[in-house]
C-alpha positions in Angstrom: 220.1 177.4 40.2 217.2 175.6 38.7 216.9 178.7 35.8 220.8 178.4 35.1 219.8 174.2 34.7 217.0 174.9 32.4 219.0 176.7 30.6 222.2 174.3 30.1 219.8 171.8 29.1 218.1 174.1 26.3 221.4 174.7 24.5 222.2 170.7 24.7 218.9 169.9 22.9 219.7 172.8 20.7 222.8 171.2 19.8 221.9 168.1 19.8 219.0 169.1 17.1 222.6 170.9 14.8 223.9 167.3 14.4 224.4 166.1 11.1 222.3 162.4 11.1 223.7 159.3 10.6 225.3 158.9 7.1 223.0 156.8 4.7 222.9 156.1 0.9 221.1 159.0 -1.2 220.8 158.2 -5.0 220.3 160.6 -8.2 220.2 159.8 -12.0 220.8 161.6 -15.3 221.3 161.3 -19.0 224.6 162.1 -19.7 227.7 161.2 -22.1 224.9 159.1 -23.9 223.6 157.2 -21.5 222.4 157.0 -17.7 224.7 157.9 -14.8 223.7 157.1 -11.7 225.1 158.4 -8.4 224.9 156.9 -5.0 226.3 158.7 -2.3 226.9 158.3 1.2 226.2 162.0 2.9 225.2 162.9 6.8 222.1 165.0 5.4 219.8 165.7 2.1 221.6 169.6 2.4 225.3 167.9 2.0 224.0 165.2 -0.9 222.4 167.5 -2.3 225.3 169.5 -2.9 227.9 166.9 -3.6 225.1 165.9 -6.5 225.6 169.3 -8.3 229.2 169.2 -8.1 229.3 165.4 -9.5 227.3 165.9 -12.1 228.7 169.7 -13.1 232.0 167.8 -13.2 230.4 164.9 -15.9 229.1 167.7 -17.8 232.4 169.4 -18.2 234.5 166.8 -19.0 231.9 165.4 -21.6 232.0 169.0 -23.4 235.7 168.2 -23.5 235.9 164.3 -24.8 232.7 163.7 -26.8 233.6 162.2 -30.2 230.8 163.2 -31.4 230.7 166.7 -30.7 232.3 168.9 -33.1 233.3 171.6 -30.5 235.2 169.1 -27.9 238.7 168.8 -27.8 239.0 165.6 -29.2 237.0 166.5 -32.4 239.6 169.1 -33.0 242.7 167.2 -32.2 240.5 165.0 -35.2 240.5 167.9 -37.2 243.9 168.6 -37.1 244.9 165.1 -38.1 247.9 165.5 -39.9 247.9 169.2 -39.9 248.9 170.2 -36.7 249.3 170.1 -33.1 246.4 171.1 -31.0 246.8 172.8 -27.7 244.4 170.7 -25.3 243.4 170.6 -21.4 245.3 168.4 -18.5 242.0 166.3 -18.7 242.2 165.2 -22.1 245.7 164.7 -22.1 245.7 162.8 -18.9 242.5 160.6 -20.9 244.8 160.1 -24.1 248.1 159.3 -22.0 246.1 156.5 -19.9 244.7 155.7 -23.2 248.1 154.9 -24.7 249.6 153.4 -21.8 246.9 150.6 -22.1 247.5 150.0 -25.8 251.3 149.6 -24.9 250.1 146.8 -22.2 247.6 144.9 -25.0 249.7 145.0 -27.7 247.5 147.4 -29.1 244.5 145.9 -28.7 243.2 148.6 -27.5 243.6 151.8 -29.5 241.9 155.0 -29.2 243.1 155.9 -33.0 240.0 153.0 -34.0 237.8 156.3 -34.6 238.8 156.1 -38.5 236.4 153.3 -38.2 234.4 153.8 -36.1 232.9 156.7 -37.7 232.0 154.9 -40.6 229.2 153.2 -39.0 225.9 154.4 -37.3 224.4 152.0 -34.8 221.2 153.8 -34.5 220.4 154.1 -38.0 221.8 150.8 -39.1 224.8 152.1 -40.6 227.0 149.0 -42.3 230.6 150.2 -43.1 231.4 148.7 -46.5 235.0 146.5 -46.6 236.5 148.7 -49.1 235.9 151.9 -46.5 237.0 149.8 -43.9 240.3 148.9 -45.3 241.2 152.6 -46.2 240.5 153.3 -42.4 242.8 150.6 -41.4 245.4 153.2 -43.0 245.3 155.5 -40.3 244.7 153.3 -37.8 247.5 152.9 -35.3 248.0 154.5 -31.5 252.1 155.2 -32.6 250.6 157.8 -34.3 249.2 159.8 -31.9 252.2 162.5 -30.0 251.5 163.9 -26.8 253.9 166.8 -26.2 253.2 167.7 -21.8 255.6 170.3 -21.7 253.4 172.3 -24.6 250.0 170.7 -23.5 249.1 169.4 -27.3 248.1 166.2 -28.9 248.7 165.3 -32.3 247.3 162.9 -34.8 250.0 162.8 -37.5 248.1 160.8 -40.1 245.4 162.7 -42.2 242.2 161.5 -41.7 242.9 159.5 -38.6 240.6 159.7 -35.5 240.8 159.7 -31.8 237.6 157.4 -30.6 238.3 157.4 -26.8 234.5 155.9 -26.1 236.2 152.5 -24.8 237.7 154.3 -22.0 235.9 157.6 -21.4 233.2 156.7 -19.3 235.6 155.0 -16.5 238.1 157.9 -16.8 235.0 160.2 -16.2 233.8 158.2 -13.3 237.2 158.2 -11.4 237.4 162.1 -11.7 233.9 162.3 -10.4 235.2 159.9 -7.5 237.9 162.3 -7.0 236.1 165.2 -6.9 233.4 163.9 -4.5 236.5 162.4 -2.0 237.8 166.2 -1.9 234.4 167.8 -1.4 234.6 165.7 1.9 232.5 162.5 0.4 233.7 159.7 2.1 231.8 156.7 -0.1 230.0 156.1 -2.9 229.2 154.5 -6.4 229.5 156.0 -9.5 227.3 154.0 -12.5 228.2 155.3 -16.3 226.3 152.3 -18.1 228.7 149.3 -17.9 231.3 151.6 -15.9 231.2 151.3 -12.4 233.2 153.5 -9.8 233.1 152.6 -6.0 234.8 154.2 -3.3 234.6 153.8 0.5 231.5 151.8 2.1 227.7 151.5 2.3 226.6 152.5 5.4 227.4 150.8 7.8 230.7 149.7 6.8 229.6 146.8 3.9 231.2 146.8 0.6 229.4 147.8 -2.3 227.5 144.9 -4.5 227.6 145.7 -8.4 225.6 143.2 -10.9 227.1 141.7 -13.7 225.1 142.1 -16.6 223.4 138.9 -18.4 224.6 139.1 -22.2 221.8 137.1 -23.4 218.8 138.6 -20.9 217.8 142.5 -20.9 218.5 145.2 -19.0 218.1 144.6 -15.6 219.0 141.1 -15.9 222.0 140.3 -14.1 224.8 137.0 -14.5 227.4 137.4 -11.5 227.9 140.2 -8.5 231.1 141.2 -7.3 231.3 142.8 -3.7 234.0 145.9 -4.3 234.7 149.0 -1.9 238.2 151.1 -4.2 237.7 149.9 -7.0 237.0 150.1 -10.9 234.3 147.6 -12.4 233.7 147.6 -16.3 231.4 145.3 -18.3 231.9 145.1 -22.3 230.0 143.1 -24.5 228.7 143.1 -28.4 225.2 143.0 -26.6 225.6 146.6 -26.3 225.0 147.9 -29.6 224.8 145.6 -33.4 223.5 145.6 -36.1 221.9 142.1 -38.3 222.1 142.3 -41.3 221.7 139.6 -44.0 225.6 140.0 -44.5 226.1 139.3 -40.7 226.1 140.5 -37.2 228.1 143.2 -35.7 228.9 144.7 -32.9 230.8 148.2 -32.0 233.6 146.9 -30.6 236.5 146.8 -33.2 239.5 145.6 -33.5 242.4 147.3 -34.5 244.0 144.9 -36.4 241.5 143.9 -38.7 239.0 146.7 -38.7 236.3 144.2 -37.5 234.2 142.8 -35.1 234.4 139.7 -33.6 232.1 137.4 -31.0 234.4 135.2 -29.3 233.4 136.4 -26.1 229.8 137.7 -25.3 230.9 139.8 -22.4 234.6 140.7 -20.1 233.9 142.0 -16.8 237.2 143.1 -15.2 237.2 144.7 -11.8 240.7 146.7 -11.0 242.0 149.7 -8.9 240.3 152.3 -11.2 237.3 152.7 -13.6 239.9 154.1 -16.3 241.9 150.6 -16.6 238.7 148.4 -15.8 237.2 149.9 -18.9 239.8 149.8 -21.3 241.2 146.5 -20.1 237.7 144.9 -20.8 237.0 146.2 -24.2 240.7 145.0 -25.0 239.5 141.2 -23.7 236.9 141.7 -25.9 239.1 142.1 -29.1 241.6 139.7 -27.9 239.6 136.7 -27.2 239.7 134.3 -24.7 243.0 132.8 -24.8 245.3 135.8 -25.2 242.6 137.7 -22.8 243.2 135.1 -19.7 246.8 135.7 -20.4 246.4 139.2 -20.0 244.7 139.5 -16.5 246.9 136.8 -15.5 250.0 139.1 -16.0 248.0 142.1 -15.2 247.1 140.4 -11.8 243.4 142.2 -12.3 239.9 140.1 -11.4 237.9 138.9 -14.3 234.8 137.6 -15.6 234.1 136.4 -19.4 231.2 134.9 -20.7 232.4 133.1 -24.1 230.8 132.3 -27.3 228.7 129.1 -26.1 228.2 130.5 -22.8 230.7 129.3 -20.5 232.0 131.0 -17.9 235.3 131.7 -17.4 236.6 133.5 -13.9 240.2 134.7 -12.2 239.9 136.0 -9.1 242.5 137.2 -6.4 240.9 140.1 -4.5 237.4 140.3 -5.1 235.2 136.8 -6.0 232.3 137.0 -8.5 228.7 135.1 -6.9 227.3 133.6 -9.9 223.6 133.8 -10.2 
């Protein structure tokens, strides 16, 4: 009897010692799609995070290899190519990227427009690059997301103006970060927070069952240097500014957010936060703000019934908030 107990209680400490631990918060950074991404993850052991890191960041890589504008092998550079040649066959992934894309432009009356890449390309914010107005206004040309044809049934995307350009960089990175979500939530992940720069995914809860706290960044203060926080658990969180990247010249100061109406920047507003159900629309939305100023942008998250916080050109704050409130710092 007392053998047979001995032994009972030897396979309940054994089992006991298979138990996953308590979930808590593991966190892993890399330079990717131009900039840091940082993962925090909510795992039972360092085996599982472990493993849920590789498949995040194996999922960034591959959908950066598929929408980098600046890569001459991704799909989007030979959709770019094409322009005004022909249709080019392209993955679900880029076509679900450029269909979100133009749904937002419908929603901003174009404000937002992935076909700004005829303009973008004319500048270079790490060299100091200036486009000159006379280059500008030939982009403006080809500028225009009515030209850009999606055909599902044959999987192609079609730029039909020559030398027009698919610059999806206002809405990549939150696109990005809700596939990594995705992909995390079916690997068994229940929680976490996905950081691509100003794009911020969160899904789930900390440990313990508190929402997640994302910073605001300061426009006018480095890195690091935070305005606002915002407690979110599903949700997208996006932060656009000209702070970003300019460029000062003696002719002015400009940023790299463009308009598409006029080929230009503009600093109306020094930074749009918008926090909505996904990264994809929180980052388009706020580089649209951004573009449409402060009057037309407060009409826009009114109608869009999305949270929002813009910093404008003297510094005032302006906030609407219905499901998450912003704690200004």
């Amino acid at each position: 009897m007392a053998k047979r107990l001995r032994l009972l209680i030897g396979l309940s400490l054994l089992c006991l010692g298979c138990k996953d631990s308590a979930p808590k918060s593991y966190t892993k950074s890399r330079l990717a799609m131009d900039t840091l991404v940082s993962l925090t993850l909510v795992a039972e052991s360092d085996t599982r995070a472990s493993a849920a890191f590789d498949t995040a960041f194996a999922e960034v890589a591959r959908l950066e290899a598929l929408l980098n504008f600046y890569s001459e092998t991704s799909e989007i550079s030979r959709i770019n190519q094409n322009a005004g040649i022909s249709p080019v066959r392209v993955s679900k992934d880029t076509l679900d990227l450029l269909d979100a894309a133009l749904r937002v432009s419908a929603m901003t009356d174009g404000a937002f427009d992935v076909t700004i890449g005829a303009v973008t390309r004319l500048w270079d914010f790490k060299k100091g690059v200036v486009a000159s107005e006379s280059a500008v206004k030939t982009a403006m040309k080809v500028v225009g997301h009515q030209g850009l044809v999606l055909d599902r049934a044959a999987s192609t995307a079609f730029l039909a103006k020559h030398g027009a350009a698919i610059d999806p960089g206002g809405i990549t990175k939150g696109f990005v970060a809700d596939r990594v979500a995705a992909v995390l939530a079916a690997r068994g992940v229940k929680a976490g927070l996905i950081a691509m720069s100003g794009d911020i995914r969160a899904f789930g809860a900390r440990p313990g069952g508190t929402p997640w706290e994302v910073g605001i960044r300061h426009p006018d203060k480095g890195p690091g240097e935070t305005i606002a926080a915002v407690d979110v658990r599903e949700a997208g969180v996006s932060t656009s500014g000209g702070y970003e990247r300019r460029i000062v010249t003696d002719a002015g100061s400009f940023h790299h957010i463009f308009s598409p109406a006029s080929g230009r920047s503009d600093d109306a507003l020094k930074s749009v936060t918008v926090v909505a159900p996904t990264a994809t629309e929180s980052d388009a939305l706020a580089t649209a703000i951004v573009v449409m100023g402060l009057t037309k942008g407060l009409a826009l998250v009114e109608r869009l019934s999305v949270d929002a916080f813009l910093v404008d050109r003297e510094g005032r704050i302006h906030t609407r908030e219905r499901r998450h409130a912003f704690r200004r710092r």
